[in-house]
C-alpha positions in Angstrom: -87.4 110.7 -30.3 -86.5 107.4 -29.1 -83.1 106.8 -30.3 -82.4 110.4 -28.7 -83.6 108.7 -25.2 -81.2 106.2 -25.8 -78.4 108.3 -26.0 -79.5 111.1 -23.7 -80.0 107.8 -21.0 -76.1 106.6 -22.1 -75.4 110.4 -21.6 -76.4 110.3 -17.2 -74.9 110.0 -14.5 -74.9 106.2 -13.4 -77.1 107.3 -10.3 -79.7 109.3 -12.8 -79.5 106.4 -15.3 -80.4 103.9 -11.9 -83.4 106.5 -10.9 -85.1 106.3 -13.9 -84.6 102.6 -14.2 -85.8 102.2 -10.4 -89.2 103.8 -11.7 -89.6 100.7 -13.8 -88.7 98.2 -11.0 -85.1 97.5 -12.8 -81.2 98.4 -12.7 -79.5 100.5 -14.7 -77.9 98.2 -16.9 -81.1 96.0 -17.6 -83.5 99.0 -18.3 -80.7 100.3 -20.6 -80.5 97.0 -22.5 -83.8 97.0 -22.9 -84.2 100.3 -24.5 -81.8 99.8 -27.0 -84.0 96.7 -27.7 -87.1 98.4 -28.1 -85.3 101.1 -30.4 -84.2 98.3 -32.7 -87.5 97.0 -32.7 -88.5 100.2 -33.9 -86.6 101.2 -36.2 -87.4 97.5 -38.1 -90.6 97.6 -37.3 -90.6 101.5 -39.1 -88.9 100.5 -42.2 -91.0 97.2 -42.5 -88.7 94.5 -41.5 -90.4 91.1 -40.9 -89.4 91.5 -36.8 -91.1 87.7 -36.4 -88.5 86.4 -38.2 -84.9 87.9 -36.8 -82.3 86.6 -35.3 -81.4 89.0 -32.3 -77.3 88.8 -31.9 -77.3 91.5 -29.7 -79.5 90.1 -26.9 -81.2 92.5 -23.8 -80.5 91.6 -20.3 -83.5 89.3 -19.5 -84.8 89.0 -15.6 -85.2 85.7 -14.4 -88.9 85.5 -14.5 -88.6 85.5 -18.1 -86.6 82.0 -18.3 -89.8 79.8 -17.5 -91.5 81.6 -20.5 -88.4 81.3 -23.1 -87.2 78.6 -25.2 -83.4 77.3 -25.0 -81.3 76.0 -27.2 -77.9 74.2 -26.0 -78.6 75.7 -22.7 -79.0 79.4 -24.3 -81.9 81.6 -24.7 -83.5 81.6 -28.3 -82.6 84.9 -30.2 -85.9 85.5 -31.4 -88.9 87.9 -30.7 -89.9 86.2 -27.4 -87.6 88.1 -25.4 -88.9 91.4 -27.5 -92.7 90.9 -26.5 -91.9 89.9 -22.4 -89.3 93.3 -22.5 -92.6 95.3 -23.6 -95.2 93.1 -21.4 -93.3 94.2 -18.5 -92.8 97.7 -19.3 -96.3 98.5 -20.7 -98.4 97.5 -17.2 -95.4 99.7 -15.2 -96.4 102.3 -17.1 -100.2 102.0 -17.6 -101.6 99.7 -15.3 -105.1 100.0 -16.9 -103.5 99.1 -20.5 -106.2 96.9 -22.3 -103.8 94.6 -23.6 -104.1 91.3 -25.8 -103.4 92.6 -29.6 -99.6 90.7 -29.4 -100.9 87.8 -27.8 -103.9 87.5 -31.1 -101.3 88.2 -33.3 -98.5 85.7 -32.1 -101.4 83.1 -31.4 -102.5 83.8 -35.5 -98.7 82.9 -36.0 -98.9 79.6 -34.2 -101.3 78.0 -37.3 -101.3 74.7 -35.2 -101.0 76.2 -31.1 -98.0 73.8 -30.9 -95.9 74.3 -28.6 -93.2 74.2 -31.8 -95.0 77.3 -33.4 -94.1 79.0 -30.1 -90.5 77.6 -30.1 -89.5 79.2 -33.1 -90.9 82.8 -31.8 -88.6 81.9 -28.7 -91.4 80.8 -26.6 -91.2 77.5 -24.2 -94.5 76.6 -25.6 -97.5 77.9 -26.7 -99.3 77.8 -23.3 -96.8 80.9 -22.7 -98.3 82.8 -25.6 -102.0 82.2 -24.4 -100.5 83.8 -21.1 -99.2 86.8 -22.7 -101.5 90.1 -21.3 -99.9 92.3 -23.9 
């Protein structure tokens, strides 16, 4: 179903496509961006691609709450699952308010073996502070 959404969401008119994305606090292009990010997340995650690892060169629109909580690099936005797990932080509690949250955050914090902040860096995270933060 959810590369269907995708397309059936491409599909709308621009002011159907800005409805549905209003629901979720966002515009149009950024809610697109991010579904198409969560589809490829997916679809990797489905056919059991090591997601921790990729590189991401298509990136999602990000909003600028995110940039306190991502790593850069040269001045850019690391291309690596950070941006993935704020997209579905933000999404899930839109969506569920009462959603109990915190089985990322133990999973990425397992991932960090030494809670430095350069474990979090090379998810994409600032630091590792971030990660502890994380409600999803």
């Amino acid at each position: 179903m959810g590369k269907y959404w995708i397309y059936i969401n491409k599909l709308l008119y621009k002011k159907y496509q800005n409805k549905i994305a209003k629901e979720h606090n966002l515009s149009g292009i950024i809610y697109l961006s991010w579904l198409e990010n969560i589809n490829l997340i997916r679809n990797l995650s489905a056919h059991n691609s090591n997601i921790v690892d990729i590189k991401f060169s298509t990136k999602p629109k990000i909003l600028d709450e995110f940039k306190n909580k991502l790593y850069f690099i040269n001045g850019k936005i690391s291309d690596r699952i950070a941006v993935s797990v704020l997209i579905l932080e933000s999404l899930v509690f839109v969506i569920n308010l009462k959603y109990p949250g915190g089985a990322i955050r133990k999973s990425l914090k397992k991932l960090c073996r030494n809670r430095t902040d350069e474990d979090a860096q090379k998810l994409g995270f600032k630091d590792f502070e971030t990660i502890k933060n994380l409600k999803i």
